[in-house]
C-alpha positions in Angstrom: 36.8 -34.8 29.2 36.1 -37.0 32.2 39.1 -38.8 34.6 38.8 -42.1 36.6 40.2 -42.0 40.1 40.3 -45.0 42.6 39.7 -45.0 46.2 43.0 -42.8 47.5 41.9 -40.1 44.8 44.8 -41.4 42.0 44.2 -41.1 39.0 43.7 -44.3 36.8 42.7 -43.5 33.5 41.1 -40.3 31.4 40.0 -39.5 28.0 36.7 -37.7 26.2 33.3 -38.8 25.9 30.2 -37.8 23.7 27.2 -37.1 25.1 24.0 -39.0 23.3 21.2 -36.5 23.2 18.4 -39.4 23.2 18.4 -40.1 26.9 21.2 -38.0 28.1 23.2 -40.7 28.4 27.0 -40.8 28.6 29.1 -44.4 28.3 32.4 -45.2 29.2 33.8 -48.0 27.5 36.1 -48.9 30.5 36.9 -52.1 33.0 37.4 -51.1 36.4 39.2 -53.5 39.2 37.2 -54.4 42.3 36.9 -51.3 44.9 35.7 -47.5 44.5 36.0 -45.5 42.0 34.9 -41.8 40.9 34.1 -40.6 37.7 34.7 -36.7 36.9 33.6 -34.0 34.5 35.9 -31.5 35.4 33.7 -28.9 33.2 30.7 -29.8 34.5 31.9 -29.9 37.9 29.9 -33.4 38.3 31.1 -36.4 40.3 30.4 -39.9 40.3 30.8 -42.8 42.8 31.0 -46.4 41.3 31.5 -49.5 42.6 32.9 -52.2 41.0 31.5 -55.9 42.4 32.8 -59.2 41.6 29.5 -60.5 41.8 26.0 -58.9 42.0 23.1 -59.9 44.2 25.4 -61.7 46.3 23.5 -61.8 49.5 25.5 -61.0 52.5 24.7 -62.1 56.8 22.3 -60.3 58.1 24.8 -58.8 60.7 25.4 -56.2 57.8 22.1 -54.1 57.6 21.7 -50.5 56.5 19.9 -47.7 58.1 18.0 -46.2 54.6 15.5 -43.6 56.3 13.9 -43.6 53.1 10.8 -43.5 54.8 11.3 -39.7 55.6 14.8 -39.1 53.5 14.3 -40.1 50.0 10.5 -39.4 49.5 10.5 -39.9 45.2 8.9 -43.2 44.1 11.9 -43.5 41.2 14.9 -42.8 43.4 13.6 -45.0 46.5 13.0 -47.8 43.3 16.7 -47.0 41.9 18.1 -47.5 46.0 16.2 -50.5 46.7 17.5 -52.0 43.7 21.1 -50.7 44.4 20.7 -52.6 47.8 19.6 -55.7 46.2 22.8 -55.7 44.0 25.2 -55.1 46.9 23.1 -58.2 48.4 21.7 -56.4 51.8 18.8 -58.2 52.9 17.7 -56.1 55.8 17.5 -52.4 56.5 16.3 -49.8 59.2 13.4 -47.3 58.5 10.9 -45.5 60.2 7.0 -45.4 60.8 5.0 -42.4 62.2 1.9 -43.4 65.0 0.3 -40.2 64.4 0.5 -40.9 60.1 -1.0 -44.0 60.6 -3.6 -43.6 63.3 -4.8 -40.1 62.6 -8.1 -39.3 65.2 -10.6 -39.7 62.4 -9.2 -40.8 59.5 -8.0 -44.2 60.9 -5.0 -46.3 58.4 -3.1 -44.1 56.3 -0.4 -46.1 54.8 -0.7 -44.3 51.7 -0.3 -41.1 53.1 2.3 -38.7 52.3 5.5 -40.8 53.1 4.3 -43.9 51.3 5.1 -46.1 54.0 2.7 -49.0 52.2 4.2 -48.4 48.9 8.0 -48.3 50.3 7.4 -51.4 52.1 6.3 -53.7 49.4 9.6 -52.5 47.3 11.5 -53.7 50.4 9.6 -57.1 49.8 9.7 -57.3 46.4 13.7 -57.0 46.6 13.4 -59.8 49.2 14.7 -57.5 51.9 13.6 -57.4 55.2 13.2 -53.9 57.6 13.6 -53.1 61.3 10.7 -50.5 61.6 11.2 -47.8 64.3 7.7 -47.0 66.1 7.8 -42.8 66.3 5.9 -40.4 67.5 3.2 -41.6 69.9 -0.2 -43.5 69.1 -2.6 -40.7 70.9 -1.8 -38.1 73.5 -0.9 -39.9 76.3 -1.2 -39.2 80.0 2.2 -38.9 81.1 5.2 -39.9 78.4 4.0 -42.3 76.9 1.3 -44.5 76.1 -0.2 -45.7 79.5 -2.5 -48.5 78.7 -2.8 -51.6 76.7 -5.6 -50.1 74.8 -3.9 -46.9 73.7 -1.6 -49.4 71.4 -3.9 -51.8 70.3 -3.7 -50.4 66.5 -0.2 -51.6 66.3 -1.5 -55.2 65.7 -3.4 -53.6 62.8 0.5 -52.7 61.5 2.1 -55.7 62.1 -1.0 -57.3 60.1 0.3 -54.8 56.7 4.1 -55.4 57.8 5.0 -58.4 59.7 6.2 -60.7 57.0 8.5 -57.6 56.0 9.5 -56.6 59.3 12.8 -57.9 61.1 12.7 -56.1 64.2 10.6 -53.4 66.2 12.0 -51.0 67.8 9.5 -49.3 70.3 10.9 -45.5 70.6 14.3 -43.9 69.1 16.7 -42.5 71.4 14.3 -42.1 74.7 17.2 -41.3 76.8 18.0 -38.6 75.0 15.2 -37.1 74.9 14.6 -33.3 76.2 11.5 -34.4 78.7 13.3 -37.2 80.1 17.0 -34.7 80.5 14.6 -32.0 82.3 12.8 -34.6 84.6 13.1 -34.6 88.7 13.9 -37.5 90.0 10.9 -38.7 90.9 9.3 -37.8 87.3 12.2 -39.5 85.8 11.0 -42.6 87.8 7.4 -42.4 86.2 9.1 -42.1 82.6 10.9 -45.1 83.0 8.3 -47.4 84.3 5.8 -45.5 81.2 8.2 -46.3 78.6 8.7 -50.1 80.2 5.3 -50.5 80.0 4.9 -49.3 76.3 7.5 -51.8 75.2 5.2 -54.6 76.9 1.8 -53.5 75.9 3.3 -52.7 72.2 5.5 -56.2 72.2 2.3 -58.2 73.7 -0.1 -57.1 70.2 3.0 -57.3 67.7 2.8 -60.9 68.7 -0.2 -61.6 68.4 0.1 -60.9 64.7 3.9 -61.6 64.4 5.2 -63.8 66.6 8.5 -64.2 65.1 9.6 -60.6 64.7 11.9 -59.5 67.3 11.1 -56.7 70.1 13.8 -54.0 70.5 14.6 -52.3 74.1 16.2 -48.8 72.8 17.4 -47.4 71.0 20.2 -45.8 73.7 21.5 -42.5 72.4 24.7 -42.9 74.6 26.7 -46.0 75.8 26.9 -46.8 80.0 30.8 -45.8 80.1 30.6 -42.8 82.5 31.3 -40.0 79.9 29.2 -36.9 80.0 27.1 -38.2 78.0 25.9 -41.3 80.0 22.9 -43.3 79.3 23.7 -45.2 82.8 20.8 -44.2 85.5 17.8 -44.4 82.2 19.4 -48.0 81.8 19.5 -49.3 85.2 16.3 -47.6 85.7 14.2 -49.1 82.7 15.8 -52.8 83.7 14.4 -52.4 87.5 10.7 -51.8 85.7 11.1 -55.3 84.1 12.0 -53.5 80.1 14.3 -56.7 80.1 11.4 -59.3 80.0 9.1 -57.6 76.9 12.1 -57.5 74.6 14.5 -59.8 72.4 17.4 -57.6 71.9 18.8 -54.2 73.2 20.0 -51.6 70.4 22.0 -49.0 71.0 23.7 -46.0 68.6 27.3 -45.4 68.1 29.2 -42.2 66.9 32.4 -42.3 68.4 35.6 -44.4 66.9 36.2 -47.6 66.3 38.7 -48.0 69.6 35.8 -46.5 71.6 32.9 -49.1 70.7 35.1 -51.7 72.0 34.6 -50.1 75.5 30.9 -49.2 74.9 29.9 -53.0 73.7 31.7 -54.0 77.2 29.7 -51.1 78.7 26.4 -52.5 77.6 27.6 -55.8 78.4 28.4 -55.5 82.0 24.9 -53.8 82.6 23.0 -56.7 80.6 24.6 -59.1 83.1 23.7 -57.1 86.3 20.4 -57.1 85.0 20.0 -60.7 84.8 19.8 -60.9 81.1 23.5 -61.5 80.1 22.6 -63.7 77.1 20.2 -60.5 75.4 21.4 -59.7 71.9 23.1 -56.6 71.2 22.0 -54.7 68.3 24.0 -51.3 66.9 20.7 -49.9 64.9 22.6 -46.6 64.4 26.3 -46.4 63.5 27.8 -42.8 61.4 30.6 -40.9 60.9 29.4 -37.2 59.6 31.5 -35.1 57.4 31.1 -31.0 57.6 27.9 -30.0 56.3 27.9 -27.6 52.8 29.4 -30.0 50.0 27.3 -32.9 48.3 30.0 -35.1 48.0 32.6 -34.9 51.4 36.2 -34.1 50.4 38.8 -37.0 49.9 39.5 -36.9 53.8 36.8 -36.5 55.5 35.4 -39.2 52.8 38.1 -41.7 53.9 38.0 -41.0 57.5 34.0 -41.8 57.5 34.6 -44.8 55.6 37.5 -46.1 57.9 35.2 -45.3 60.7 32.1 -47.3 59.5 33.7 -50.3 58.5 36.2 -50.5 61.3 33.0 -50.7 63.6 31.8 -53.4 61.7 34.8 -55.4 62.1 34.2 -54.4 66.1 31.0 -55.4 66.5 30.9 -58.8 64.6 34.3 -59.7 66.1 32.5 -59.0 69.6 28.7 -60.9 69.0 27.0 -57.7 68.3 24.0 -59.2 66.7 22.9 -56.7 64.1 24.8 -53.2 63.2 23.4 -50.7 60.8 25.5 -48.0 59.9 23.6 -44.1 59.5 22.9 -43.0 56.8 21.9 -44.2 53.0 20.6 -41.8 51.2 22.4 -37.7 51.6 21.5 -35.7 54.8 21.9 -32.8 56.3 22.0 -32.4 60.6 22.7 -28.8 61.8 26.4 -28.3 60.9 27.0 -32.2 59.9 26.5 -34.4 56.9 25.5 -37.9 57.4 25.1 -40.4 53.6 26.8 -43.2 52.3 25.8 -42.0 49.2 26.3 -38.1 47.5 23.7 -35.5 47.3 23.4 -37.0 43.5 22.3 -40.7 45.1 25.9 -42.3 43.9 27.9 -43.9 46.0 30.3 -42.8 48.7 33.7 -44.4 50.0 31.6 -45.7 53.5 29.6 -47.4 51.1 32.1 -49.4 49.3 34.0 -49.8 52.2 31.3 -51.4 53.9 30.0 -53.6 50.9 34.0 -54.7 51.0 33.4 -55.3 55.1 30.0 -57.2 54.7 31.2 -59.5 51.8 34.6 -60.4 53.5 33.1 -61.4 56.4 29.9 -62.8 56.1 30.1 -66.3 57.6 32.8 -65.7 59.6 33.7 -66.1 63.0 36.5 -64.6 64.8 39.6 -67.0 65.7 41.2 -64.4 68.1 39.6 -61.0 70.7 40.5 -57.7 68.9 44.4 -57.4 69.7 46.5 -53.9 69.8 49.2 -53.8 67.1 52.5 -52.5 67.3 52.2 -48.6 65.9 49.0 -48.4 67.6 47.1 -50.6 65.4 44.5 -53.3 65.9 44.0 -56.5 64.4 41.3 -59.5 64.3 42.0 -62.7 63.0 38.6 -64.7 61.6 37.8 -67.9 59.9 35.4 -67.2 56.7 34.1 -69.0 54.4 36.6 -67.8 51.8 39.6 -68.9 54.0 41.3 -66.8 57.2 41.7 -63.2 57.5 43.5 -61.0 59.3 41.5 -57.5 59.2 44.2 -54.6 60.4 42.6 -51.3 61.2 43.9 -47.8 63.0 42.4 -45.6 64.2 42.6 -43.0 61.0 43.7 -43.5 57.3 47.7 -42.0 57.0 48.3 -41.6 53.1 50.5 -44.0 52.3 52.8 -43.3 55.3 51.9 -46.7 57.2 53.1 -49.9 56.7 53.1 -53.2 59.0 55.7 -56.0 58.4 54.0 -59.5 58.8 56.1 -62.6 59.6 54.0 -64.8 57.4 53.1 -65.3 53.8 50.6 -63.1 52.4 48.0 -65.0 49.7 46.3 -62.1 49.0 45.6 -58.3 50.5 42.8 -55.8 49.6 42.6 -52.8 50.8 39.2 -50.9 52.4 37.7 -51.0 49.3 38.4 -54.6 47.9 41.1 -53.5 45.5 44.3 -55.9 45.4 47.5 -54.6 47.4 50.7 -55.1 46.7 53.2 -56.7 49.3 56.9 -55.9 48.8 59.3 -57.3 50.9 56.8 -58.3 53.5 55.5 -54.6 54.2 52.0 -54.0 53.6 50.8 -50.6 53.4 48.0 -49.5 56.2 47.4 -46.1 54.5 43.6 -46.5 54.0 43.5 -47.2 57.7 42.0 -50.6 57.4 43.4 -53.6 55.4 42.1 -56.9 55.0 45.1 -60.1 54.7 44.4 -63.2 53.6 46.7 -66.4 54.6 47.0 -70.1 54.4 45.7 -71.9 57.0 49.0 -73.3 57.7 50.2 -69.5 59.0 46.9 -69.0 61.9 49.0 -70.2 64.6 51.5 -67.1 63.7 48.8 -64.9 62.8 47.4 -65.7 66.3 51.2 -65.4 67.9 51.7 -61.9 66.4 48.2 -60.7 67.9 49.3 -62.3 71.3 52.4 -60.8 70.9 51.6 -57.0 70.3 48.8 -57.0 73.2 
């Protein structure tokens, strides 16, 4: 026996299937709607994400990346195949991985692309689905003297990489996370100084050969591990630091990572902001390179509300960051993982899809295109709202700040042409009341109805 359910966990449709014992293959002869939906074997205790497209392959902005980590998270030839070619269909054409220095520059054994993470082999199926990758540099090239590599010389092998990679790569970002990092946290004053101006000088010497070779791909500053808004956690004195060292001038954008809620990146982009333009570089792009909502560690697929809630979260920062010029945003993670007590994946421990996923595939689709008509507004109840002109007409994206089950609803003073929920599945509108439950809705409207679209947000702020 196997049941259908949809994105809120109702039931659509059930019945029995045969097994074929050439392939172990199972086929359902049903049509599913646009959105998410999960197939169970209640015997077998197996689930299923699906997700139903309107149209495959179609290729989204490349705002709407992906951080896969397949580098080092999915290391089987067949499944990292079976993933590229998922991404291909959802139309993602660029993604975030990882390299290892000390992989590829061993002391005596020189290039080792083919080594045990496959990095060669992984990165010609990310060009042979056309899709581009934002490589983070790890680990160091050699032992350096200090924290990191302190001479042009030491990094000279990276023009040797962008030689292999360059026409794949999007991006480079020189180090993950180096203010978090539990040198830089222990470090006097003074040695904090010297870490700064080491890891300033990295992003030059590295940025300088990368060009040589790939003079197009951009240079990343970052990635920050915390945002500059004065919590405990406060990436602040490392940011103003590594800008009075001159990291500013040896890099095209700034990345940054985001865990918190929707609500909160709002402040954080400001945060980042603010310091940019104190700097002297107020026009640098702004790139979110890390952007997850975990779930408690143990199950392989989340339950129903810590599902939803990740969703909500990953999608409703999307809808942030495009609406306020982030550049690039890439949410964490693709593939299943495991982190102490949390769970990051956009898909299950069986490689099918989660609700983040279709939730952002129904983001990245909506929205590519688009630019935003209105500043994020507060809506009555607590809500925010964006108004944007696509390519597909105007759209008011509604979001809170967690799903309700069904017990939300917003009256809007226009007509509605159409509403989809996170997912993409059609929503019904009685009476003017739309239902928020899956904490982010997407309404479509006439042209005509933007000036009261724009009034209501005006209105509720």
């Amino acid at each position: 026996m196997y049941t259908v359910q949809d994105y809120t966990g109702a039931e659509e449709t059930k019945g029995f299937v045969h097994c074929q014992p050439a392939g172990n293959k199972v086929e359902l002869p049903i049509n599913l709607r646009r959105g998410y939906h999960e197939v169970r074997f209640p015997e077998l205790n197996s689930v299923f994400g699906v997700i139903a497209l309107d149209r495959t392959n179609e290729r989204v902005s490349d705002f709407f990346g992906l951080d896969t980590a397949f580098s080092y998270l999915e290391r089987s030839a067949d499944y990292r195949a079976q993933f590229v070619g998922q991404l291909s269909r959802l139309g993602i054409g660029t993604v975030r991985d990882r390299i290892t220095w000390n992989e590829l520059n061993p002391a005596t054994e020189g290039w080792s692309g083919h080594g045990q993470h496959q990095f060669d082999e992984l990165r010609h199926l990310y060009a042979k689905a056309g899709i581009k990758v934002v490589d983070v540099l790890q680990g160091l090239p050699e032992n350096p003297v200090g924290y990191f590599p302190s001479s042009e010389s030491s990094v000279a092998t990276v023009s040797q990489i962008a030689a292999h990679w360059g026409k794949v790569w999007s991006g480079v970002e020189v180090a993950n996370e180096p203010d978090h990092n539990r040198t830089y946290d222990k470090l006097s004053s003074e040695e904090k100084r010297v870490y700064e101006q080491q890891y300033a000088s990295y992003a030059s010497f590295a940025s300088k050969d990368i060009k040589k070779v790939a003079p197009s791909v951009p240079i990343v500053g970052g990635a920050f591990a915390f945002a500059l808004a004065g919590d405990k956690l406060d990436s602040s004195g490392f940011a103003d630091g590594v800008a009075g060292v001159g990291l500013l001038r040896f890099v095209d954008a700034i990345s940054f990572h985001t865990y918190v809620k929707a609500k909160t990146l709002q402040r954080d982009i400001d945060s980042f902001r603010r310091w940019l333009h104190r700097s002297g570089a107020p026009d640098m792009p702004l790139w979110i390179t890390e952007a997850g909502w975990s779930w408690k560690r143990g199950p392989e697929r989340p339950p129903l509300d810590q599902d939803q809630a990740s969703a909500l979260q990953i999608a409703a920062k999307a809808v942030v960051a495009y609406a306020m010029g982030v550049k690039r945003y890439y949410p964490f993670v693709y593939p299943y993982y495991e982190e102490k007590e949390k769970n990051f994946g956009m898909t299950g421990k069986e490689r099918t899809p989660l609700r983040s996923l279709a939730a952002y595939e129904q983001v990245a689709k909506a929205l590519s295109g688009a630019r935003a008509l209105t500043s994020i507004g507060d809506l009555a109840g607590g809500g925010s709202g964006v108004l944007l002109e696509t390519p597909k007409g105007a759209v008011m994206v509604m979001f809170e700040g967690e799903a309700r089950s069904g017990q939300s609803s917003f009256n809007l003073p226009f007509p509605v042409l159409k509403a989809e929920g996170i997912d993409g599945r059609p929503l019904q509108v009685a009476n003017g009341q739309l239902s928020l439950a899956d904490g982010l809705t997407y309404v479509w409207l006439a042209e005509r109805d933007v000036p009261k679209a724009k009034e209501m947000l005006e209105k509720a702020r």
